[in-house]
C-alpha positions in Angstrom: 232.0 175.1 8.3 230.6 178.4 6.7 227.4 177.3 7.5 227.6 177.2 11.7 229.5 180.5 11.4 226.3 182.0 9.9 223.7 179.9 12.7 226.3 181.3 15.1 225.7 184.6 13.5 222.1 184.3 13.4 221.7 183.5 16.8 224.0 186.1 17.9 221.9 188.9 16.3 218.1 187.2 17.5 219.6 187.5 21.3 221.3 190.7 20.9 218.9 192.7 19.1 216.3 191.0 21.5 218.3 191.8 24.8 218.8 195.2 23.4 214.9 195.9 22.7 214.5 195.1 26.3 217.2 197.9 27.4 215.7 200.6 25.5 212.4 199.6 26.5 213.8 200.0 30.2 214.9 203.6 29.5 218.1 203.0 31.4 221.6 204.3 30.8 223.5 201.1 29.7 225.4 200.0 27.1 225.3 196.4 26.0 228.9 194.7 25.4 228.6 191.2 23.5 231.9 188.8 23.7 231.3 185.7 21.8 233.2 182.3 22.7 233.3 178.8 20.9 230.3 177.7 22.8 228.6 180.6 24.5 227.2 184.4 23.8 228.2 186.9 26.9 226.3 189.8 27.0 227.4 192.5 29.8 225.6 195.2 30.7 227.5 198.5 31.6 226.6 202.0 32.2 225.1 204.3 34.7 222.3 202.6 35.6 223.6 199.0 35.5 223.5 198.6 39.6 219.6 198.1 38.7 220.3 194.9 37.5 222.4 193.6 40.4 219.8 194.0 43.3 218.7 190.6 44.8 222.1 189.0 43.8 221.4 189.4 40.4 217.8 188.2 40.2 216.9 190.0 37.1 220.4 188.9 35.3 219.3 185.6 36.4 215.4 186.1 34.5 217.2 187.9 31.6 218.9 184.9 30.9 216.5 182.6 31.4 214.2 184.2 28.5 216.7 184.9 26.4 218.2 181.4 26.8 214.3 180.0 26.1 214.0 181.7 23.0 217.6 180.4 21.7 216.2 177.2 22.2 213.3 177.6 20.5 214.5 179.2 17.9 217.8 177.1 17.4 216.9 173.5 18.7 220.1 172.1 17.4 222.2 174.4 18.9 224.5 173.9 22.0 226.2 177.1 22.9 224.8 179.1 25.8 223.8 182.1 26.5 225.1 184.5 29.5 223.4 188.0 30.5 225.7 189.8 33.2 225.7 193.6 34.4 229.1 194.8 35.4 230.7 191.4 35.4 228.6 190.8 38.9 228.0 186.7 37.2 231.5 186.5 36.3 232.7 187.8 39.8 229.9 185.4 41.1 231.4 181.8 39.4 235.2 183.0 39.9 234.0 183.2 43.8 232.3 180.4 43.7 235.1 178.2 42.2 237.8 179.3 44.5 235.3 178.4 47.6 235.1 175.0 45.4 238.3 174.8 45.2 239.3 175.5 49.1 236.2 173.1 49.9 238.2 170.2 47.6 241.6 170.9 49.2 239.7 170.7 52.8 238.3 167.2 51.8 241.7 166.3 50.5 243.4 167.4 53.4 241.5 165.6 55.9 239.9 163.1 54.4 236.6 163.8 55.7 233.4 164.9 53.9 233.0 168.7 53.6 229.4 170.3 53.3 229.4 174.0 51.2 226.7 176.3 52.3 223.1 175.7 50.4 223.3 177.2 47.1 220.6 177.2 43.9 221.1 175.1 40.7 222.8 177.3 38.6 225.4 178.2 41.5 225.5 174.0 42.4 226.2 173.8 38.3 229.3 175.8 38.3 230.6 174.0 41.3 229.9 170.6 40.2 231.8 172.0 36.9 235.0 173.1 38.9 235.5 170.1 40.5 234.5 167.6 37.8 237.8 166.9 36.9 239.5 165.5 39.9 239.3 162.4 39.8 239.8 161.5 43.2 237.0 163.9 44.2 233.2 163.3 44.2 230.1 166.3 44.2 226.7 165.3 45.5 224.2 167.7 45.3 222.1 166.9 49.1 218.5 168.1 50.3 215.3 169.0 49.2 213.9 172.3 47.6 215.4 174.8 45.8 218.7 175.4 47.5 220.9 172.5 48.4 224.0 171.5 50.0 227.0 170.2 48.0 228.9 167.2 49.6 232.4 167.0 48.3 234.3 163.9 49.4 237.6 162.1 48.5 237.2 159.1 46.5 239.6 156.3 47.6 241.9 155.7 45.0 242.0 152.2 45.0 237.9 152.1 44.0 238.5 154.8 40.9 241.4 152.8 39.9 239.2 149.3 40.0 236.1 151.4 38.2 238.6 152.4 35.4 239.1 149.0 34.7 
């Protein structure tokens, strides 16, 4: 037990003192808050200068946490937890939103019975959706077109076919 506290440690302090090299090299007013969860590292950026992170929807936040998420995997292969860069909780805002549209979307498909089609989204936003709706069972998420953004289908299974898969 001791010993995947101190990996958690250790990969703690390679992203953080890592993330925060990167800030000073920036030369920006920001502070970097760290908030560590069973199986993810949240870094949030705050400060004066942290809007320069949240142009383009968050591009950079989304690059950030790319390379720092590269490196934990090269450096910890084992290791599961995930790693989160955020400036002004603009990610956090970003999933809560995109669950509750989930969410609405599910209770459409319930309501009506008919398939309902969310706006085209990238991976990582199709990843937290998928996620939110994952356990309703008598929902299904397909991810549908080509490229880089896609649509995400979210239909009611009938629950006479999940009850005869269950069996």
């Amino acid at each position: 037990m001791t010993e995947s506290i101190q990996m958690a440690s250790a990969e703690v302090e390679l992203l953080e003192s890592t993330l925060r090299g990167l800030l000073e090299q920036l030369e920006l007013t920001v502070e970097l808050e760290t908030e560590i969860s069973e199986n993810a590292v949240y870094f949030n950026i705050v400060g004066d200068d942290q809007e320069y992170f949240q142009h383009n929807r968050g591009e950079l936040l989304r690059d950030m946490t790319y390379l720092l998420h590269t490196l934990h995997r090269k450096a910890f292969p084992e290791s599961e937890n995930d790693v989160k860069v955020d400036a002004g909780n603009l990610v956090r805002d970003k999933e809560r939103e995109l669950c509750d549209m989930a969410m609405s979307a599910a209770q459409r498909a319930m309501d009506t019975g008919k398939e309902v089609l969310m706006a085209p989204l990238n991976p990582y936003e199709r990843r937290i959706v998928h996620m939110a709706l994952q356990e309703h069972d008598h929902l299904e998420t397909e991810s549908m077109g080509e490229g880089h953004l896609k649509r995400i289908a979210i239909r009611q299974v009938n629950t006479s076919e999940v009850a005869a898969d269950e069996v």
